[in-house]
C-alpha positions as CSV (number, residue, x, y, z in Angstrom):
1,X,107.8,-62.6,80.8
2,X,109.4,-62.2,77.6
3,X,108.9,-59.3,75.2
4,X,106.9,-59.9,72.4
5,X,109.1,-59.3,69.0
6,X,106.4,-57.3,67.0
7,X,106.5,-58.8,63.0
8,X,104.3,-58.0,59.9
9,X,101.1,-59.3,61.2
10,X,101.0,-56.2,63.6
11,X,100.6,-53.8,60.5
12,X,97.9,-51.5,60.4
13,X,97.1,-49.5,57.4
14,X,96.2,-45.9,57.9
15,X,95.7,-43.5,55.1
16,X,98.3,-41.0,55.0
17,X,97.5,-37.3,55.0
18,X,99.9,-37.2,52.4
19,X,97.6,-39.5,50.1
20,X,94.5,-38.1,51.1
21,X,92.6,-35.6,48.9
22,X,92.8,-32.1,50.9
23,X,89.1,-30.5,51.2
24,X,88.9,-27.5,48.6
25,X,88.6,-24.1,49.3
26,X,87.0,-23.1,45.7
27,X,83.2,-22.5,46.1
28,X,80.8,-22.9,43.1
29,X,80.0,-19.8,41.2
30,X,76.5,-19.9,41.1
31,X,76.6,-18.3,37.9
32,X,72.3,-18.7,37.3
33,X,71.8,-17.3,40.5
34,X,68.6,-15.0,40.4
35,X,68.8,-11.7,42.0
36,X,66.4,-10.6,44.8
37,X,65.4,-7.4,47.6
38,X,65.2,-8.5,51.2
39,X,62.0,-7.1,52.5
40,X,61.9,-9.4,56.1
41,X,64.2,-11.2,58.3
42,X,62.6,-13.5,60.7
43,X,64.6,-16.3,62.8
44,X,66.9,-17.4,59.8
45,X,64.5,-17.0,56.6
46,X,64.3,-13.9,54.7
47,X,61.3,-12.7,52.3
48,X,62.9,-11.9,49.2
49,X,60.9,-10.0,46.4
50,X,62.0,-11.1,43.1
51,X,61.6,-9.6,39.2
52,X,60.6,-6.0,41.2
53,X,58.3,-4.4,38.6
54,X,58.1,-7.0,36.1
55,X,55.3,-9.3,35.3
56,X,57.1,-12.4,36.7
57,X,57.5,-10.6,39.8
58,X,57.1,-12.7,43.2
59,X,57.6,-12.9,46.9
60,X,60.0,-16.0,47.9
61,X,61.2,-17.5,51.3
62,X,65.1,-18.4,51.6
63,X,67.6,-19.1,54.1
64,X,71.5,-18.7,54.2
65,X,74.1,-20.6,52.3
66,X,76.4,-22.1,55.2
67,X,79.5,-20.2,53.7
68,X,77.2,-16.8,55.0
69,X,77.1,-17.9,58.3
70,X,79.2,-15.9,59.6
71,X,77.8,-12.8,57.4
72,X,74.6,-10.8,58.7
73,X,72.0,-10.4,55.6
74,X,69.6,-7.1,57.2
75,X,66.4,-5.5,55.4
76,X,67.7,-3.3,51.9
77,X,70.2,-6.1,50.7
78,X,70.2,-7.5,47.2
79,X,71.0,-10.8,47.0
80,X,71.7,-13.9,44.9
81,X,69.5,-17.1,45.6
82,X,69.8,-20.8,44.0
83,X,67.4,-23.2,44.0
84,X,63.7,-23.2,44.3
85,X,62.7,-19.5,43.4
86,X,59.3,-20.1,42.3
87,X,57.9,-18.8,45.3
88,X,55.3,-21.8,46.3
89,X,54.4,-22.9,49.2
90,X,56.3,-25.1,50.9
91,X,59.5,-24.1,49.0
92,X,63.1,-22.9,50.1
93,X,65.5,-20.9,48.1
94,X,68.8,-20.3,49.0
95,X,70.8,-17.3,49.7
96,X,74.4,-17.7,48.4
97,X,76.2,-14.5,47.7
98,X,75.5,-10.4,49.0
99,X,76.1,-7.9,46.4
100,X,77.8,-4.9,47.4
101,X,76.5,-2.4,49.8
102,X,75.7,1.4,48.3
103,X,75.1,2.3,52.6
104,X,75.1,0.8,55.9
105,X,73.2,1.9,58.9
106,X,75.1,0.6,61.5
107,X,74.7,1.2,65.4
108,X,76.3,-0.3,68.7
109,X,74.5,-0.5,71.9
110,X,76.5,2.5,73.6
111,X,79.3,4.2,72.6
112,X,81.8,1.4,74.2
113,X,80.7,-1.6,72.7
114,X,83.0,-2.3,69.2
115,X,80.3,-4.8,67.9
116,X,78.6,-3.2,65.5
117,X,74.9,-3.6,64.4
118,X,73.9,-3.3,60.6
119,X,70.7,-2.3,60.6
120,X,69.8,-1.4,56.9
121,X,71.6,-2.0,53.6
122,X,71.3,0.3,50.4
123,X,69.3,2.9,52.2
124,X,70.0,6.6,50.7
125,X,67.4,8.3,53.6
126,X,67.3,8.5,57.2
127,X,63.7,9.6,58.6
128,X,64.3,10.3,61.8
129,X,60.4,10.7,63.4
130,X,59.8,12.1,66.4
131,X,57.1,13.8,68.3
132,X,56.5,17.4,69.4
133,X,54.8,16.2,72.5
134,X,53.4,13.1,74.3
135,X,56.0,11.5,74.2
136,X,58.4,15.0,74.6
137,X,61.1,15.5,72.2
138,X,64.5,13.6,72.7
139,X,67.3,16.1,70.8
140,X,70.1,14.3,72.2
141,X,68.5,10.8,70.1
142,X,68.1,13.2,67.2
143,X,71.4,14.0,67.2
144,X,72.8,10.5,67.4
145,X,70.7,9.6,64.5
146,X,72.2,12.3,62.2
147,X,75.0,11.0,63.1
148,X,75.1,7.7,62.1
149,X,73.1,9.1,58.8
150,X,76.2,11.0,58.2
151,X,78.9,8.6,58.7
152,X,76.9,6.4,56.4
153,X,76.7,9.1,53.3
154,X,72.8,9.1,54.0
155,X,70.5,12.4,53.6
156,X,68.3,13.4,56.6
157,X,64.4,14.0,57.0
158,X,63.3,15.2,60.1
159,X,59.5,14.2,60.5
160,X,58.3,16.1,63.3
161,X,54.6,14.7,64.3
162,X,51.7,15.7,66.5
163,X,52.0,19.7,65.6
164,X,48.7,19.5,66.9
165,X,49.9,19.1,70.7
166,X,53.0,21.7,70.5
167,X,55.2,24.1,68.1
168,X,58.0,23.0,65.8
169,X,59.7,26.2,65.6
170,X,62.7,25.2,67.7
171,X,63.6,21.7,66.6
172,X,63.3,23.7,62.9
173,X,65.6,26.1,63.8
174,X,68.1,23.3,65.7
175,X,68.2,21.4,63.0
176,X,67.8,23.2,59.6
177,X,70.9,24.9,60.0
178,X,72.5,21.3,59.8
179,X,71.3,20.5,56.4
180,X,68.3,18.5,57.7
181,X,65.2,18.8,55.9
182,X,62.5,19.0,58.1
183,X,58.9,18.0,57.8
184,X,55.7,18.7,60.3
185,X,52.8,16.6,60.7
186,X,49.7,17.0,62.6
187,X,46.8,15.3,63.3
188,X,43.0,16.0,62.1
189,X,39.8,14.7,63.4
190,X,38.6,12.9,61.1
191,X,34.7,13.2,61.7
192,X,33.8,10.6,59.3
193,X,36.1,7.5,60.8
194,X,33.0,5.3,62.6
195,X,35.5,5.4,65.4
196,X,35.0,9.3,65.3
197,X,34.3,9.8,69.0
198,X,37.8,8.5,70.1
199,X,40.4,10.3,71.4
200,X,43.4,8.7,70.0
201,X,46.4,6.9,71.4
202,X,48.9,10.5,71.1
203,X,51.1,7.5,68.3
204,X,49.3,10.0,65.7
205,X,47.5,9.2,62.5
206,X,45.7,6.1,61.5
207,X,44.9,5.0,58.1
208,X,42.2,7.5,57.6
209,X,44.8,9.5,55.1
210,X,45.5,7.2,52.5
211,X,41.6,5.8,52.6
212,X,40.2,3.0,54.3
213,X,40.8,-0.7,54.9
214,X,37.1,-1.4,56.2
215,X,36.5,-3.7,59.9
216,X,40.1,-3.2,60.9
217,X,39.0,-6.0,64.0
218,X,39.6,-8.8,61.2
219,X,42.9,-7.2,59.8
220,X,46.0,-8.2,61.3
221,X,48.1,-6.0,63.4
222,X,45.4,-4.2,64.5
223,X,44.3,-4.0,67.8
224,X,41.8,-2.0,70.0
225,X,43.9,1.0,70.3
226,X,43.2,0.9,66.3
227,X,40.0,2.1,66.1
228,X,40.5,5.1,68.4
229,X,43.6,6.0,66.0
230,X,41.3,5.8,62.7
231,X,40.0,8.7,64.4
232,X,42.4,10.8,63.5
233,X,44.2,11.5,60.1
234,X,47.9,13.1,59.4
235,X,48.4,15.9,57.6
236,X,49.8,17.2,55.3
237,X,50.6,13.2,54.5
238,X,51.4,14.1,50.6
239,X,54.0,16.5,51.8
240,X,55.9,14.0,53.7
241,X,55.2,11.0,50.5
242,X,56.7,13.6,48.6
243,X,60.1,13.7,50.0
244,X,59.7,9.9,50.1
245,X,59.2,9.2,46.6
246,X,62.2,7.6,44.0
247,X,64.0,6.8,47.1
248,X,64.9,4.5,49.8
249,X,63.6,5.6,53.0
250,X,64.7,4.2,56.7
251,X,62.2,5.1,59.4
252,X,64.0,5.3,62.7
253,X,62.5,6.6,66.1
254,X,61.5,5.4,69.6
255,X,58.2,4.1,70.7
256,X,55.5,6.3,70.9
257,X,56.2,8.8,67.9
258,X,54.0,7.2,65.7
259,X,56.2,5.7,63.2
260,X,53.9,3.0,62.5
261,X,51.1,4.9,62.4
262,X,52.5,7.2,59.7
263,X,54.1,3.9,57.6
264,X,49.9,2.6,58.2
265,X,48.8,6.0,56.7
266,X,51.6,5.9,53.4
267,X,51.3,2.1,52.8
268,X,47.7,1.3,53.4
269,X,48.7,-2.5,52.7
270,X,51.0,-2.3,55.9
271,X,49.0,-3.0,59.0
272,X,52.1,-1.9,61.5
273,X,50.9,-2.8,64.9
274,X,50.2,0.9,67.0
275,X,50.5,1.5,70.2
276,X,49.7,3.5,73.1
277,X,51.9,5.9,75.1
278,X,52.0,5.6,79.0
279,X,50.5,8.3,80.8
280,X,53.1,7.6,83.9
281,X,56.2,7.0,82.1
282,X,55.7,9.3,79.1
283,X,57.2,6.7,76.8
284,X,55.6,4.4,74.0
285,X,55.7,0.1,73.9
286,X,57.6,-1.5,71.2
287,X,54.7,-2.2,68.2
288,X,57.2,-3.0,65.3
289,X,59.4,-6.0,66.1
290,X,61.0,-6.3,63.2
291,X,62.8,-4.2,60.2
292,X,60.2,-4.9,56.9
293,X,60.6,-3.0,53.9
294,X,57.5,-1.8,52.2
295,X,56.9,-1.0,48.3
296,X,55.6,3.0,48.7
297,X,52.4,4.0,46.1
298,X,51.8,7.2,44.6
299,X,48.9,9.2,45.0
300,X,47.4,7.1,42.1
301,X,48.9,3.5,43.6
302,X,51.9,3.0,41.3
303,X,55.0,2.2,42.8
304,X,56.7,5.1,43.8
305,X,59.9,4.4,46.1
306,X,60.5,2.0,49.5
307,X,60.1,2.3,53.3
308,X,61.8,0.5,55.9
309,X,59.8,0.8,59.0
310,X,62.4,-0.4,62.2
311,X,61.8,-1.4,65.6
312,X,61.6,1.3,68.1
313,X,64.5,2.1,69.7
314,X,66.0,3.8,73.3
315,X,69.5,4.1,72.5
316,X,72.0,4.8,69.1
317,X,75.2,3.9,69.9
318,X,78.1,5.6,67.7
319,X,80.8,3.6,68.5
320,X,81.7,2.8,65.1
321,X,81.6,6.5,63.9
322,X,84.7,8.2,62.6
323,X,85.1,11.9,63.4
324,X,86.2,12.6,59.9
325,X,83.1,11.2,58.4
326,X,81.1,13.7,60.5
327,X,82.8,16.5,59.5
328,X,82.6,15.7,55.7
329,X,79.0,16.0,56.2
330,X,79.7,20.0,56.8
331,X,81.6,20.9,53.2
332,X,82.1,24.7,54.5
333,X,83.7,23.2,58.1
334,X,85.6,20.7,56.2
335,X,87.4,23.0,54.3
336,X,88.2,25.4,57.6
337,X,89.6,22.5,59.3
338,X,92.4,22.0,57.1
339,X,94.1,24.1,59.2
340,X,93.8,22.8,62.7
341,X,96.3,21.4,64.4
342,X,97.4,17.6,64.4
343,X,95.2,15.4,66.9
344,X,92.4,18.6,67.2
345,X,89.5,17.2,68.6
346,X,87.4,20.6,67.1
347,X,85.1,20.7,70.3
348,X,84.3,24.1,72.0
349,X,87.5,25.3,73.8
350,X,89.6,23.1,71.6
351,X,93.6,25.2,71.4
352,X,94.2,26.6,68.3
353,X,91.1,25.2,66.7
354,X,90.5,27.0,63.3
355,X,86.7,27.0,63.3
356,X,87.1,29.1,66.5
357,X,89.4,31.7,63.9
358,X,86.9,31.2,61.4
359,X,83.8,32.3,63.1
360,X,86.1,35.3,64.9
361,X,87.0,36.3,61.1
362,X,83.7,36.4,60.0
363,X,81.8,39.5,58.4
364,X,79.1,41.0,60.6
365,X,76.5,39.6,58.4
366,X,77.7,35.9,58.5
367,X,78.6,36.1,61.9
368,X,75.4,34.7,63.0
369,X,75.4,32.2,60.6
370,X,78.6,30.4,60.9
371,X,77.9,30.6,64.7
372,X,74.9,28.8,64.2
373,X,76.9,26.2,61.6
374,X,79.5,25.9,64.3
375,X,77.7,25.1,67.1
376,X,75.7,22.8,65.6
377,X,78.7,20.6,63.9
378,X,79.9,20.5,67.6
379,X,76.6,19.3,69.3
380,X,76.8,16.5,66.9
381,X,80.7,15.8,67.5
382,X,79.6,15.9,71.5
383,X,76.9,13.3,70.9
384,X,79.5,11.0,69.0
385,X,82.1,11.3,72.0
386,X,79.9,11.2,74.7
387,X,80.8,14.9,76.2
388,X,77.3,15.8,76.8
């Protein structure tokens, strides 16, 4: 068969790339964008508090513009939104720019995983709570905390709760050396609670210090283990709203410590679910399931500062946590180290390591206190590379 001789009837027009309009790259400014606080994230939409302290302030829902995809918005982040701010129901803002962090706190999930989890933004406190007994004291989880608190330029508070049930003398002394503020709560039994003649969960104070809510059965997040809690109250509760006020507070700890309980007895409005701790185990159930940042009152109600009560956790990776930024955290060690060798990693029994000349120089009536500086900068540095 012959080959067909193709001729201008076989044309077919295409449109040329060269012709073609090229997709931009420029975004729109969003120059009227509104400014807003994330208080909650849940599955894609974020609470967003708007006009903070004025008398068009209002609680919106939003969702990500799709050019954030790829960037995570966490509890603590300002934000610009577009659209439909006016907070009804029904209505969907949108969230199209992040504003600049002032802190990240950032874990992995050990301290070999690179992917790195923001858990905060804008945060300039770390409460690290934790209980003197039931469940015991983790130091080693402490530590890993004040890490990450460090590397992100954030102060420390060490809550210490349930005094009641043991002494706080030696996590004072391991930790106040550091530059950690520490603050010790206990529980009271509070004989006027109608759920007086409980025993409490050992996830410390209920609501009983900050007044009452009334039948906490028709509240939510409470549950049965509630009313055997409103037995109890926490004291001294103003000492530890005190270091909270005019600031931005992150609540960190694992289950069990009563970290809820305490955010229930500051924020009254708050309704964190409590739980119990297992008698076998030792160890509390995860209650908070979310991060949710909460506007903290005074003494008279006014607005005095924000909380940011966090999931429980088991493990603080510090994968993402430079060395340098830890020692920074110690001005006095900073300075000694100047003079260490290239590469020294300053751990005990690290050659020619100049803390080690430092504390050998040492008068006889600093001597104790450097050693105590010392070893606690290097119990830190051995919880960020894994040597313990």
């Amino acid at each position: 068969m012959a080959r067909r001789v193709r001729d201008e009837s076989d044309f077919r027009d295409r449109a040329s790339n060269k012709n073609s309009r090229p997709r931009t790259k420029q975004r729109p400014q969003h120059e009227d964008a509104e400014t807003g606080l994330v208080t909650g994230v849940d599955r894609g939409r974020y609470t967003l508090l708007l006009d903070e302290d004025r008398p068009t302030e209002r609680t919106i829902l939003a969702m990500k513009a799709r050019e954030l995809t790829r960037n995570r918005v966490v509890c603590g982040d300002r934000v610009d939104i577009v659209g439909d701010t006016t907070g009804e129901d029904g209505t969907l803002a949108r969230i199209v720019r992040i504003q600049e962090r002032t802190s990240t706190l950032r874990r992995t999930a050990d301290d070999t995983d690179p992917y790195e989890r923001i858990i905060v933004a804008n945060a300039d406190q770390l409460v690290i709570v934790t209980a003197l007994a039931q469940p015991e004291p983790r130091t080693r989880m402490i530590d890993r905390c004040v890490v990450a608190a460090y590397d992100a330029g954030m102060d420390v508070l060490l809550c210490l709760t349930k005094a009641d049930l043991a002494d706080a003398t030696p996590l004072r002394e391991l930790y106040e050396p550091i530059g950690v503020k520490v603050v010790v709560t206990r529980r009271v039994h509070d004989e006027d609670s109608p759920a007086g003649t409980g025993t409490g969960d050992g996830a410390g104070a209920g609501h009983g210090g900050h007044g009452g809510h009334g039948a906490h059965g028709d509240e939510p997040g409470h549950n049965a283990s509630d009313a055997a809690e409103d037995a109890w109250r926490i004291e001294p509760l103003e000492a530890v709203r005190a270091e909270l006020e005019g600031r931005t507070s992150v609540l960190v700890g694992h289950s069990g410590v009563g970290k809820s309980t305490l955010v229930n007895a500051l924020v009254p409005d708050a309704y964190r679910a409590t739980g119990v701790v297992n008698d076998v185990t030792g160890r509390g159930r995860h209650t908070s399931t979310s991060a949710v940042a909460l506007r903290l009152p005074d003494a008279d109600g006014n607005p005095a500062g924000w909380v940011i009560d966090t999931p429980g956790v088991r493990s603080f990776g510090l994968a993402h946590v430079d060395v340098e930024n830890l020692l920074k955290a110690f001005d006095d060690l900073d300075v000694v180290a100047e003079d260490c060798p290239r590469g020294c990693t300053h751990l005990d029994g690290a050659p020619d390591c100049a803390l080690d000349d430092w504390l050998e120089a040492s008068p006889e009536d600093e001597k104790a206190a450097r050693t105590a500086r010392v070893e606690s900068f290097r119990r830190l540095l051995a919880a960020r590379t894994g040597t313990v």
